[in-house]
C-alpha positions as CSV (number, residue, x, y, z in Angstrom):
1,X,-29.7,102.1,123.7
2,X,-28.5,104.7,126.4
3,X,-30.7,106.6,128.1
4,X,-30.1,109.1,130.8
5,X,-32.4,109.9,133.6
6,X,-32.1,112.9,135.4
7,X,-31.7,112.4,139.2
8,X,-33.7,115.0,141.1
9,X,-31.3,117.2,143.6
10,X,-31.3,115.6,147.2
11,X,-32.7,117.3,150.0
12,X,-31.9,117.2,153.7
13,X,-34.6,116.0,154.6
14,X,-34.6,113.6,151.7
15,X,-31.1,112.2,152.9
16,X,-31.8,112.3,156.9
17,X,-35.1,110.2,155.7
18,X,-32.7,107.4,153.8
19,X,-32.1,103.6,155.1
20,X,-33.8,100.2,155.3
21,X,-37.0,100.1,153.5
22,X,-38.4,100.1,157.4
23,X,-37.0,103.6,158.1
24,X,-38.1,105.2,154.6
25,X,-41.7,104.0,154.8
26,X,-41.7,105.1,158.2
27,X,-40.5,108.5,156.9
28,X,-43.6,108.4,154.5
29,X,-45.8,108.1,157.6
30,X,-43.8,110.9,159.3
31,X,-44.0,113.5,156.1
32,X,-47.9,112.9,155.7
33,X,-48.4,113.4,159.3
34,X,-46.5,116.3,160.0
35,X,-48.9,118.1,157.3
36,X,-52.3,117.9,158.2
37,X,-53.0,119.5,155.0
38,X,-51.7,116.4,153.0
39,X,-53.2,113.9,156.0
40,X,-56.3,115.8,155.5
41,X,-56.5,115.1,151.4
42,X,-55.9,111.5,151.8
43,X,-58.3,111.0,154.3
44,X,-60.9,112.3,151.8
45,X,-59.6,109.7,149.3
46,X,-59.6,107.0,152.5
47,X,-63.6,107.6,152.8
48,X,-63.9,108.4,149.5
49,X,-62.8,104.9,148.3
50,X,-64.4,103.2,151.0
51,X,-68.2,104.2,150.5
52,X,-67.2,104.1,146.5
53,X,-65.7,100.8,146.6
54,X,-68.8,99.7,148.5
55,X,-71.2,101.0,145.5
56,X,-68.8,99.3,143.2
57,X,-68.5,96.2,144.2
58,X,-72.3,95.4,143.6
59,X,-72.8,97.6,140.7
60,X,-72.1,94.5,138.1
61,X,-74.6,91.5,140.0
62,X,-76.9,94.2,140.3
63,X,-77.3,95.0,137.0
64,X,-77.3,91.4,136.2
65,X,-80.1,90.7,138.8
66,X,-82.4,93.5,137.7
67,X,-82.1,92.7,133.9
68,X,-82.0,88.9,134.0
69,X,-78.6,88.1,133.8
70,X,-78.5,90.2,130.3
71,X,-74.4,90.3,129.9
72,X,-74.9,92.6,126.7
73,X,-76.6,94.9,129.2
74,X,-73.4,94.5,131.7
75,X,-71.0,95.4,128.6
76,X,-72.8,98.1,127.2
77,X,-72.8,100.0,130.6
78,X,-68.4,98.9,131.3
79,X,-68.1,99.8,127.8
80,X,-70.1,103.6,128.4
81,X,-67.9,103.9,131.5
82,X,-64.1,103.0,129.6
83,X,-65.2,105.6,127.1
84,X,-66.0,108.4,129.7
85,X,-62.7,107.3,131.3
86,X,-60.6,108.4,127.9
87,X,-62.9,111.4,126.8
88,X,-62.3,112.5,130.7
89,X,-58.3,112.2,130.5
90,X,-58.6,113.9,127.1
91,X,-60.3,116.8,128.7
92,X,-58.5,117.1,131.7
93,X,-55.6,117.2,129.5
94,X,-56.2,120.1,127.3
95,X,-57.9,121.8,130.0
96,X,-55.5,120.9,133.0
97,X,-58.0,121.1,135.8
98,X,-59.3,124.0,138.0
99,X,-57.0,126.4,139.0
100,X,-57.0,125.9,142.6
101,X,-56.6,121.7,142.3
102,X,-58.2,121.2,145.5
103,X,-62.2,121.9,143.8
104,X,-60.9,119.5,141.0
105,X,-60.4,117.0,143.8
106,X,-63.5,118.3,146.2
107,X,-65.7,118.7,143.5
108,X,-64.4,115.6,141.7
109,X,-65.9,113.5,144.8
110,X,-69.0,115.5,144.6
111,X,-70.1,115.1,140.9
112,X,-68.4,111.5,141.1
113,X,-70.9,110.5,143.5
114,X,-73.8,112.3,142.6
115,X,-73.9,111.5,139.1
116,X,-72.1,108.2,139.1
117,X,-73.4,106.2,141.8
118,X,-76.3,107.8,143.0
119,X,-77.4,108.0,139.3
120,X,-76.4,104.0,138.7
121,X,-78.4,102.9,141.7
122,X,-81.4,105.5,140.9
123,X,-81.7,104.1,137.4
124,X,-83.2,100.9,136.8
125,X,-82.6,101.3,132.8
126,X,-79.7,100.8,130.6
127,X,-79.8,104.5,129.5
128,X,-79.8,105.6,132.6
129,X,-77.2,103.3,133.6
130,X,-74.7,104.0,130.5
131,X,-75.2,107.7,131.4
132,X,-74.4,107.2,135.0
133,X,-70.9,105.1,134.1
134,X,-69.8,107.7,131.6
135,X,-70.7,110.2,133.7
136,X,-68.1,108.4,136.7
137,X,-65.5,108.0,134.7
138,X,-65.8,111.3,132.9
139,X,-64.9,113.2,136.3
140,X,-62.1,110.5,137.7
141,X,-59.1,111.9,135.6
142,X,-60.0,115.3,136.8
143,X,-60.5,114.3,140.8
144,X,-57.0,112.0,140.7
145,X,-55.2,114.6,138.5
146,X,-56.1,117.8,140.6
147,X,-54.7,115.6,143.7
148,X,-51.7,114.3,141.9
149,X,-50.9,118.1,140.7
150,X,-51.3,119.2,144.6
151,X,-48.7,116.3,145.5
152,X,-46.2,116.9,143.3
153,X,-46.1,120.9,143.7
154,X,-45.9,120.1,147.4
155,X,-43.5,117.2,148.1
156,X,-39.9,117.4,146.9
157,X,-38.8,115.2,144.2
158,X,-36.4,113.6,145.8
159,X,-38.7,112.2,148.6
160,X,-41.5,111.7,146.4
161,X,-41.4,107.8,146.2
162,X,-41.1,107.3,149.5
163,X,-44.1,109.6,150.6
164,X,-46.7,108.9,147.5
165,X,-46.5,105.0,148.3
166,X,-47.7,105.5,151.6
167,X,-50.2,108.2,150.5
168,X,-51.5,104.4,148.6
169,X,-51.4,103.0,151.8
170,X,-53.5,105.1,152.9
171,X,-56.4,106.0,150.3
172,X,-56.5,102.4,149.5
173,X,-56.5,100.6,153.2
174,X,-60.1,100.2,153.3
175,X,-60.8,99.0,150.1
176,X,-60.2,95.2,150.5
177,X,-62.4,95.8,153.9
178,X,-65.0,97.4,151.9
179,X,-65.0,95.0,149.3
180,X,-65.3,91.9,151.5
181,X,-68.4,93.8,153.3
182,X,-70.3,94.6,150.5
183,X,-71.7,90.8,149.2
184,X,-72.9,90.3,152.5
185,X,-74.3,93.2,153.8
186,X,-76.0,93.2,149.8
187,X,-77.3,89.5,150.2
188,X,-78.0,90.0,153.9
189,X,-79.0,93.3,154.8
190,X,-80.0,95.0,151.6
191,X,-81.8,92.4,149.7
192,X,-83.9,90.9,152.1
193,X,-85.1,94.7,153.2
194,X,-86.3,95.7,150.0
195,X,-88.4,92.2,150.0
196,X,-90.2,92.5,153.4
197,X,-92.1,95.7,152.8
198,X,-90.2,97.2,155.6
199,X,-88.7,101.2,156.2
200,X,-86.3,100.8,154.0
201,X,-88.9,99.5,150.9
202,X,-91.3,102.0,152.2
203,X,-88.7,104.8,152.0
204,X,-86.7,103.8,148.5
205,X,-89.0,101.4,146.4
206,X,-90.8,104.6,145.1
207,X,-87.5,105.7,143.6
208,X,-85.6,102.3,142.8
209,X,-88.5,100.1,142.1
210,X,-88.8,96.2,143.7
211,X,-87.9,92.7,142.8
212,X,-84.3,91.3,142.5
213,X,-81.2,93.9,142.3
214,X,-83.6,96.7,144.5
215,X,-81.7,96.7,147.5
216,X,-78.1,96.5,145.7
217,X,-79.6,99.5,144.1
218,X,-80.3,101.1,147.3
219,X,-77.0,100.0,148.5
220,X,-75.1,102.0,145.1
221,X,-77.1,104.7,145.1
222,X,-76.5,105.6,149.0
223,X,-72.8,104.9,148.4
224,X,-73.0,107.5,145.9
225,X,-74.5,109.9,148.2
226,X,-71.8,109.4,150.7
227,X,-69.6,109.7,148.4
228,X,-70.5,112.9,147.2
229,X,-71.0,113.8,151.0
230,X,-67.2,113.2,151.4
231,X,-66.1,115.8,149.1
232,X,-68.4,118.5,150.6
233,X,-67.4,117.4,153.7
234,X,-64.2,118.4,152.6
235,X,-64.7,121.8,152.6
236,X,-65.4,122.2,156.2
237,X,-62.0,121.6,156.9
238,X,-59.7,124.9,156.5
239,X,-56.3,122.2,156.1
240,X,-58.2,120.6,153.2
241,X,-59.9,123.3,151.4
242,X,-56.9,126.0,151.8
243,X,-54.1,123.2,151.4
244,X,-52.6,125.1,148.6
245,X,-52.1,128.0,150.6
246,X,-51.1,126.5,153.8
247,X,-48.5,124.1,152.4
248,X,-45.8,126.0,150.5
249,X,-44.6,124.4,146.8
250,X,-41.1,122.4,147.7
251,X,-38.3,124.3,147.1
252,X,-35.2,122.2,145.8
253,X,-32.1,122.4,148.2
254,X,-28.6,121.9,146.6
255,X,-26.9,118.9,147.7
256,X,-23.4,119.5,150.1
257,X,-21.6,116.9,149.2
């Protein structure tokens, strides 16, 4: 079986950006940074996946600690979040997003994180923790497709790889960070504060109850709130909310040689 692939048409600054696999990643860096519009996106992702990765992390022992270690419980909620995931893609892909991409990505934070995590750490039933997984889910295929359709009206296709694997680099540097922070500051921090009847207990326990799991569900449901906080914190910055504007679509220059 012979397949052809299409080649996208090189650039100059596609083939001035060529060489070792230093010098192309470095040319990644360089293209991200020279737009602060682009720099500006991922930096919402960075924050974005830090304060959600913190929230997620704990999501699954505390569920487990407030029911009594009930594993249907745990399933029931994955399972409600897997099918929010594919009814989410579905709809994003009849509907294709916003029209300006950049409220699909703003907004996508927004509702992620009010009505994900804040929801899963307010809730201290499974309804109210199905609901809150679906409800994640539902909006991630329209916050990561909004950004992908920004990237790829934006960068040229022949630089593409080289400039979306370091826009991983950076969304994603903080999650292994975050996720190595989150058991302690849960079983260190967190726990013992909803326990001792201190500011903390005083100010939350009202809203997400007491006994084991209460302060992981403090912890989620602040992450949420932060979460959503990043995406509106999004618009107060012209480069992120008028990126589509300030950055012109690629335009594809034919090769020389």
């Amino acid at each position: 079986l012979v397949i052809y692939v299409p080649q996208p048409e090189r650039t100059e600054e596609g083939k001035a950006g060529e060489g070792s696999l230093w010098q192309e990643s470095l040319f990644g860096f360089r293209y991200i940074f020279e737009r602060p519009s682009l720099l500006g996106l991922q930096l919402v992702f960075l924050f974005g996946n830090l304060f959600a990765t913190l929230g997620f992390t704990v999501v699954a022992p505390m569920i487990l600690a407030r029911t009594g270690n009930n594993e249907i419980t745990l399933g029931t909620v994955q399972s409600a979040g897997a099918i929010g995931g594919v009814i989410g893609a579905l709809l994003m892909s009849a509907w294709g997003g916003p029209k300006k991409r950049v409220h699909g990505v703003l907004m996508g934070w927004m509702l992620a994180g009010i009505f994900g995590l804040g929801l899963m750490g307010a809730g201290r039933a499974l309804p109210v923790w199905a609901a809150a997984a679906f409800l994640e889910a539902l909006f991630i295929p329209m916050l990561n497709g909004s950004n992908q359709a920004i990237w790829q009206a934006k960068v040229a296709p022949d630089v593409q790889g080289r400039v979306f694997s370091i826009r991983r680099v950076i969304a994603w540097l903080v999650n292994p960070l975050a996720t190595l922070v989150a058991g302690p500051l849960a079983d260190v921090v967190m726990e013992p504060s909803m326990q001792s009847g201190g500011w903390v207990y005083q100010t939350f326990h009202s809203l997400v109850g007491s006994g084991p799991g209460a302060g992981m569900s403090v912890m989620v449901l602040l992450s949420g709130l932060l979460v959503a906080c990043v995406g509106l914190g999004g618009y107060a910055f012209r480069t992120v909310r008028e990126a589509e504007t300030l950055l012109p679509d690629h335009t594809i220059a034919a090769s020389t040689d």
